[in-house]
N, C-alpha and C positions, 0 to 999 in steps of 0.2 A: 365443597371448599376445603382446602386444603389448614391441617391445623400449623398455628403461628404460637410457635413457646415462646416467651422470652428469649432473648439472646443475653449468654452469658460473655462474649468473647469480648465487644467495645460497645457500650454502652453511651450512649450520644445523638449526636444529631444525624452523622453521617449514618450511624444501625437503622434509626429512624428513617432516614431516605431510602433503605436499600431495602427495608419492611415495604415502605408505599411503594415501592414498586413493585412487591411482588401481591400488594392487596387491591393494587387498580390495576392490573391486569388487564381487565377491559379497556382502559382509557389508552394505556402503550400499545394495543392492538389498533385503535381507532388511529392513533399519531402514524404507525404504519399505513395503512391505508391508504390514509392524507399524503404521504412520501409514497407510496407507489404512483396514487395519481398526479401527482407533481412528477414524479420521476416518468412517468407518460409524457407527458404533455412536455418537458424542456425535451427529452431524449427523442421522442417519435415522432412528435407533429410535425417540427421544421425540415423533417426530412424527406418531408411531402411538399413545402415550399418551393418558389424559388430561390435563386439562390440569388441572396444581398447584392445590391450593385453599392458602385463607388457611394456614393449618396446615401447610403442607408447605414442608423446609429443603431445604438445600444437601446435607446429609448423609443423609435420609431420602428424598429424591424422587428419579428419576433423571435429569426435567428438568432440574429445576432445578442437579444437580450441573453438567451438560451445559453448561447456559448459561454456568453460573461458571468450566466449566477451559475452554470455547472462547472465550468474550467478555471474558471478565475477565481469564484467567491467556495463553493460547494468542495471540491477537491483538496484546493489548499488547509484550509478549515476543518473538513476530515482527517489529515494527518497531525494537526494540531491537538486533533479534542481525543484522539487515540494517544497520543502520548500525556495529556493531560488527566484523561479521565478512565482509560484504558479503550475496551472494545464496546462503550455504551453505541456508536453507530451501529454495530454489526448485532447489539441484542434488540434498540429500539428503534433504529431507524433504517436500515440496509431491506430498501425493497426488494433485493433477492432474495436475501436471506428469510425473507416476510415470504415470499409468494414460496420458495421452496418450502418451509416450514407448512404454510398452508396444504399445499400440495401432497403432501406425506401424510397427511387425513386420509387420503384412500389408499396409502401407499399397499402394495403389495408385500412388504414387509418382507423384502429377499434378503437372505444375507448379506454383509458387506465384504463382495472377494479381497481377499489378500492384494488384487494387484491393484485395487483402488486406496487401499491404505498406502501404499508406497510414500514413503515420505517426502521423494523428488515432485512430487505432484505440484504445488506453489509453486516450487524454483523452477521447472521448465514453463507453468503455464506465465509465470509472470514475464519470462522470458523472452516465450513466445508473443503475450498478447503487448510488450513493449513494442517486438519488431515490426509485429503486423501493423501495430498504430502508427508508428513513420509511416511505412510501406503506403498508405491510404490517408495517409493527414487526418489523423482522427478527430485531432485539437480543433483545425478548419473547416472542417466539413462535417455537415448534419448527415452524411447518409452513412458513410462509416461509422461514426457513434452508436448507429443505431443497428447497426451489422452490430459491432464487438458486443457493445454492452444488450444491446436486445438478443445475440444468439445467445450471450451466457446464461441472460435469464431465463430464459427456453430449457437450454440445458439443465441450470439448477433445477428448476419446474421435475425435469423429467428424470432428472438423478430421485427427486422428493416422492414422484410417482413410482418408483421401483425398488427402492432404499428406507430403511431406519421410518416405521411413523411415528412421526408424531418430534420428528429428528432432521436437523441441518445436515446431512452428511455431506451435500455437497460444498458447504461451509467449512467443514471441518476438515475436508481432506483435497477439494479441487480447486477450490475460489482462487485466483487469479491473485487476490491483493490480500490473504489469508496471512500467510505468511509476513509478510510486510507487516501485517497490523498485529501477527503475534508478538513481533520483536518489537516493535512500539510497544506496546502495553506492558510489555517487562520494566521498562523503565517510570511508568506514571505512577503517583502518587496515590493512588487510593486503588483497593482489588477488595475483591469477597476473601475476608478471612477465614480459614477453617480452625475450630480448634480441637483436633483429632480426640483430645481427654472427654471433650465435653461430649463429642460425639458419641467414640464408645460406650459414655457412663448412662446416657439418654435412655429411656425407654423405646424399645421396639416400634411398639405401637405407631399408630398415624401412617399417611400418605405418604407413599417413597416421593423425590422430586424425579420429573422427567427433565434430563437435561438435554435442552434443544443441540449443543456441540457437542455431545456426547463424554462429557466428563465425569468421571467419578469421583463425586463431591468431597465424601469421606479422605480421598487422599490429594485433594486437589495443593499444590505448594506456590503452582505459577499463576499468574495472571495472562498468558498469553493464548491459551484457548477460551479462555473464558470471555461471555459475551454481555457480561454486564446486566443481564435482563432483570435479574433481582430476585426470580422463581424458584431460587435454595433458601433465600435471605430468612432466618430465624427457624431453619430447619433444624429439628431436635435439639436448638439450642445452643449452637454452636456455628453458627454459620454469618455473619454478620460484614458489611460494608464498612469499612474500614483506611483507614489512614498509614499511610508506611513512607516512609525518608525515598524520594526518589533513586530511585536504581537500587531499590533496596534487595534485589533479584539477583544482579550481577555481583554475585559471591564466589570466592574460592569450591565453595562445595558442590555449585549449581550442576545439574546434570547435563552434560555436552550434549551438542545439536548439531549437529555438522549440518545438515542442510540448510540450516537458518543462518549458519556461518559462511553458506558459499551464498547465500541469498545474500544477505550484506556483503560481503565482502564483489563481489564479481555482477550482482545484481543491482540493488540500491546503490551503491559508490560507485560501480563499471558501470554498465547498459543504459540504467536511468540516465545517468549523466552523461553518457554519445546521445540519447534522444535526446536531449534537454540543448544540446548544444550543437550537433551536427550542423544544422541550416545557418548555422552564424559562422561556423567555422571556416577561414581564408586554406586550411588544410585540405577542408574537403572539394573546396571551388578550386584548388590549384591541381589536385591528382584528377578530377574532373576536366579540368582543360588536357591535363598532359595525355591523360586515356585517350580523349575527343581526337586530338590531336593525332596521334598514332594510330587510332582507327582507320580515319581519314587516310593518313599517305598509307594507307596498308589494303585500300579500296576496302575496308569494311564495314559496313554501313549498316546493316539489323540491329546493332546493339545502340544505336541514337534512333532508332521510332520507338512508340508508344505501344505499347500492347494493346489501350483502346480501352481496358476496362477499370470501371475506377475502385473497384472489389479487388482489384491487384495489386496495380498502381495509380496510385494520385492521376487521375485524369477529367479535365471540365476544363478543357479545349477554350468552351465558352469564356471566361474569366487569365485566360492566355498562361494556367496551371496544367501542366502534364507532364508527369514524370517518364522517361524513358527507360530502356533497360536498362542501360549503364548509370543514371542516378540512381536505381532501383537496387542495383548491384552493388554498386558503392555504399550507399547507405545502410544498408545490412554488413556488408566488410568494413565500415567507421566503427559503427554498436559494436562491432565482433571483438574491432582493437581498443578501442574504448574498455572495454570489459575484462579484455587480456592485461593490458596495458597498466590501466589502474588498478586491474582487482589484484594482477600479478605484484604490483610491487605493494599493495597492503599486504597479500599474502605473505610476500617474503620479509616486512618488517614484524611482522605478528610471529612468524617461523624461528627471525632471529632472537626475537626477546625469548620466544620460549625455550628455548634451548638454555637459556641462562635461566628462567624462571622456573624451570622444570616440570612444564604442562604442555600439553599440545597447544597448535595455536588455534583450533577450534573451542577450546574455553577462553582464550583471551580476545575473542572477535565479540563478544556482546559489547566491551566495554566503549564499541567504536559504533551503536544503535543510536546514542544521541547526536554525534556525527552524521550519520548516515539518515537520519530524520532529517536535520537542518537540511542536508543538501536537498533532498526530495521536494522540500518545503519551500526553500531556493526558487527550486527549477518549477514548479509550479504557480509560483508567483511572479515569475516573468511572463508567464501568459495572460495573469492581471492586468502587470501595467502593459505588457503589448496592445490589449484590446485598449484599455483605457488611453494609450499615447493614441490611436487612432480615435479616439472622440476630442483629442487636441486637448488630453491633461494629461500632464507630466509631472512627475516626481522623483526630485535630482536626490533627495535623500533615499530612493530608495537602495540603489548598490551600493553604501556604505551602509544602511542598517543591514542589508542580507552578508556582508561581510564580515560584522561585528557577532550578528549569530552565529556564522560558520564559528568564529573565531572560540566564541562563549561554548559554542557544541563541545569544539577540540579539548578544551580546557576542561570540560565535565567528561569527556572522555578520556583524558590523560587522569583526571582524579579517580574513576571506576577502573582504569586499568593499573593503577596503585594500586589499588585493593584486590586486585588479582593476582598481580608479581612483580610489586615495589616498581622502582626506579627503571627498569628497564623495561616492564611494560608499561608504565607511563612515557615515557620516553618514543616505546615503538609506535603510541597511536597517537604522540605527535607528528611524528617521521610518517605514517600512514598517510595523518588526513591533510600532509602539504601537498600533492600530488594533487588531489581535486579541487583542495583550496584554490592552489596555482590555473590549475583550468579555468575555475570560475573567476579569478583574477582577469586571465586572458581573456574570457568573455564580457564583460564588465569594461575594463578600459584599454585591451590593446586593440582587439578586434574590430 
């Protein structure tokens, strides 16, 4: 057993919570567990199913339960408790991150190449596995759920089996929603403190900590790799769970990220928000007629069948759901301009403040994370009430509370981006987040 000094850094209740978790140990493994087999049983069983007819609830089907506690209650809630409490999912509860870690017990212990560290890794995989989930109706359908999210665990599994023992690497450098939950956790409230003094001054002696994401404790400053597990907590003395002023990260001196600046900016605020909105959109059902349209007089006819596979496109014929080429097509060029579109003109207001702030605008894009949470948070609780308006309850207050957040986001986002470069970058990440605001407006009540 590993030795537990005192900690000298915050002394309290919270030092105290972040000590019990690194002394039951065992018990946060077992809560794992319990979450992988849960994450079984919503993710893979119904996939074996058939598929819910009109008649079949929330309460009666086990689909359908399935979709409502993963998509509805489980996802939204995950984004929530990552900006509230940092990456405590991804150290105690992310059954990938559980099975990969496991898995790395017999790892081969190969080094990690260079081109898996790339730090585009997040930003294209969160990209890609946005597009692919349109492409396949992931939210609708059990058997694509169980593609995406059952190949990745496969793959983390087999990243664990070749990689880092005893080590997340595929956590740290490939996960799909990695990235997303780093820049969440920059802005929450509570992170493991280091206090580098207390560190050095410590004696040698005792257990090094293994750190599952691969952080080096000693100089750890961010909360954003960090997984909350608690297994540094009171290490040599210096190491302690801790309290801090939200967004206390987003400072002038923080060290730039550019890929977590094209992840928000062109990611979270673009792509999320074309999936989140596409199928409601009268934009996309009109360039969809006008295509259909022109095909036709033009005698060209392949691109309105079905490919047939539902690993492609959305296809169950059965249920009168099949997506053709040209939905298929489309749908990937909406996310494309979606992404252009909005990320382009955050880009270009985050470009012009700094030009007057005198910072690139890859350091003033953090300050638009609590923004870029609210929307995601948004868009994922429309699939709440969607499920729930089909068991016949409806909730008229909900798009003016999802409003009022957006609104409360922009507002803490225009205060963090004061503190990066006064009046005009506060200023540019209200000018930002009107552009998605206005989307979600158009979704909401024009559409």
């Amino acid at each position: 057993m590993r030795r537990e000094t005192p900690c000298r850094t915050t002394p309290g209740g919270l030092a105290r919570a972040g000590l019990a978790l690194r002394r039951h140990r065992g018990l946060l493994l077992g809560v794992q567990w319990a979450v992988v087999l849960f994450y079984a049983v919503v993710v893979a069983l119904p996939a074996f199913l058939p598929l819910p007819g009109e008649g079949d609830r929330i309460l009666n089907h086990l689909t359908r339960f399935a979709q409502f506690l993963f998509w509805g209650v489980w996802w939204p809630f995950v984004i929530l408790s990552v900006m509230a409490l940092g990456r405590v999912w991804c150290g105690v509860f992310c059954p990938e991150g559980a099975l990969s870690e496991f898995a790395s017990r017999w790892s081969l212990d190969r080094p990690i190449p260079a081109w898996l560290k790339w730090g585009g890794w997040p930003f294209v995989a969160f990209l890609l596995t946005t597009a692919y989930g349109q492409m396949v109706s992931v939210y609708e359908y059990p058997r694509p759920a169980l593609l995406i999210l059952g190949g990745s665990t496969l793959v983390a599994i087999a990243v664990g089996l070749r990689y880092g023992r005893g080590r997340r690497v595929w956590c740290r450098h490939l996960c799909p929603v990695s990235g997303v939950f780093g820049l969440l956790a920059r802005i929450a409230p509570v992170h493991f403190a280091v206090d580098r003094a207390a560190w050095d001054a410590a004696p040698s002696h005792g257990a090094p900590v293994r750190c599952a994401p691969l952080i080096d404790i000693r100089r750890m400053q961010s909360a954003s790799a960090c997984h909350m597990c608690g297994q540094c907590a009171g290490q040599r003395g210096a190491v302690a769970l801790a309290g801090r002023r939200p967004g206390a990260e987003i400072v002038p001196g923080a060290a730039p990220d550019p890929w977590g600046a094209r992840l928000l900016v062109y990611g979270m605020l673009g792509a999320a928000l074309g999936a989140f909105q596409w199928s409601a959109s009268p934009w996309f059902i009109a360039a969809k007629q006008g295509l259909a349209v022109g095909l036709l007089e033009r005698d060209i006819a392949w691109p309105l069948e079905t490919p047939g596979q539902w690993w492609l496109f959305t296809h169950y014929p059965e249920v009168n759901d099949a997506f053709t080429w040209l939905d298929g097509g489309l749908l990937l060029a909406y996310l494309a301009a979606t992404a252009l579109v909005a990320g382009g003109w955050i880009r270009l207001c985050l470009g012009l403040a700094a030009r007057t702030a005198g910072r690139g605008w890859v350091r003033l894009a953090p300050a638009l994370i609590p923004y870029a949470g609210a929307s995601v948070f948004v868009g994922l609780s429309l699939l709440t009430t969607g499920q729930l308006s089909g068991e016949g309850v409806t909730l008229p207050w909900a798009h003016p509370a999802r409003l009022a957040l957006l609104a409360l986001a922009a507002l803490w986002s225009a205060r963090l981006a004061w503190r990066l470069g006064r009046a005009p970058a506060a200023l540019a990440a209200l000018a930002a987040a009107a552009l998605p605001g206005w989307l979600w407006w158009q979704q909401f009540y024009v559409w």
